[in-house]
C-alpha positions in Angstrom: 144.7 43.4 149.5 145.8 44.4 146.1 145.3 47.6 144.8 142.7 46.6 142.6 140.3 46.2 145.9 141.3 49.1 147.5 138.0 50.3 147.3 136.9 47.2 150.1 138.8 48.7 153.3 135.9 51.8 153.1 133.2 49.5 152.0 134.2 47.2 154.6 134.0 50.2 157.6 130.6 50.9 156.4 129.4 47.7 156.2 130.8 47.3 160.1 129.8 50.6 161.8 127.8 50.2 164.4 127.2 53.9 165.0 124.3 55.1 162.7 125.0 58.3 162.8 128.5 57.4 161.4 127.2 54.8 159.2 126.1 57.9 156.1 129.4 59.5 156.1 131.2 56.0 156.1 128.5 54.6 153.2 129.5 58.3 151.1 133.5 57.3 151.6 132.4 54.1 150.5 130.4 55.0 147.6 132.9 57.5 146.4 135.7 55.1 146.3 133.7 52.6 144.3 132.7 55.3 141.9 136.0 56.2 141.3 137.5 52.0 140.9 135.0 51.6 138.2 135.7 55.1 136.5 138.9 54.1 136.4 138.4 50.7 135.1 136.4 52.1 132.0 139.2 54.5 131.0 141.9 51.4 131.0 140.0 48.4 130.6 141.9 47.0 133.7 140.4 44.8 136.2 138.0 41.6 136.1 135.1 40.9 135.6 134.9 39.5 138.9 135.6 42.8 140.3 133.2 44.8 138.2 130.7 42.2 139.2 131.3 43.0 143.0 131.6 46.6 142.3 128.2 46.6 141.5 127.1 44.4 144.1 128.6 46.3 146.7 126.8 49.4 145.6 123.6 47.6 145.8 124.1 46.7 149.2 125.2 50.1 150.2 121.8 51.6 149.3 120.1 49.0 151.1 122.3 50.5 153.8 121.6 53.9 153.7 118.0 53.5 153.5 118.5 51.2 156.9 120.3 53.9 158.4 118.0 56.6 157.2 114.8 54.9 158.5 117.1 54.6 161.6 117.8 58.1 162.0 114.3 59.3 161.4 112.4 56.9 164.0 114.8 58.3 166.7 114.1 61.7 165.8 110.6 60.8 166.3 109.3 61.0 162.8 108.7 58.1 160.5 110.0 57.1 157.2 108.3 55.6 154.8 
């Protein structure tokens, strides 16, 4: 993995948790990590557009994510999401 992806190890754990109670803090590390590759990449110009690319995409599916594990978490607390 090289540098540049560093940002894939966290997206990667949150992507595999199983636990969804687990899942939101891993999705935040996640989330963060991205936030910071592409803040960086706007301040050098470093990077591909390849990665940008699945930057975004990444982030996309790690909202579909949360909202899966949110709906999750609110049916077993007996209420219901929307």
């Amino acid at each position: 993995m090289t540098t540049s992806y560093f940002w894939r190890k966290s997206y990667r754990a949150a992507l595999l948790e199983t636990d969804r109670t687990k899942m939101e803090q891993r999705i935040q590390t996640a989330e963060s990590e991205i936030h910071n590759r592409r803040l960086i990449l706007s301040q050098d110009h470093s990077g591909t557009d390849a990665e940008r690319a699945a930057l975004v995409q990444a982030l996309q599916v790690l909202r579909i994510l949360q909202i899966d594990a949110a709906r999750w978490v609110e049916r077993n607390r007996g209420g219901t999401a929307a």
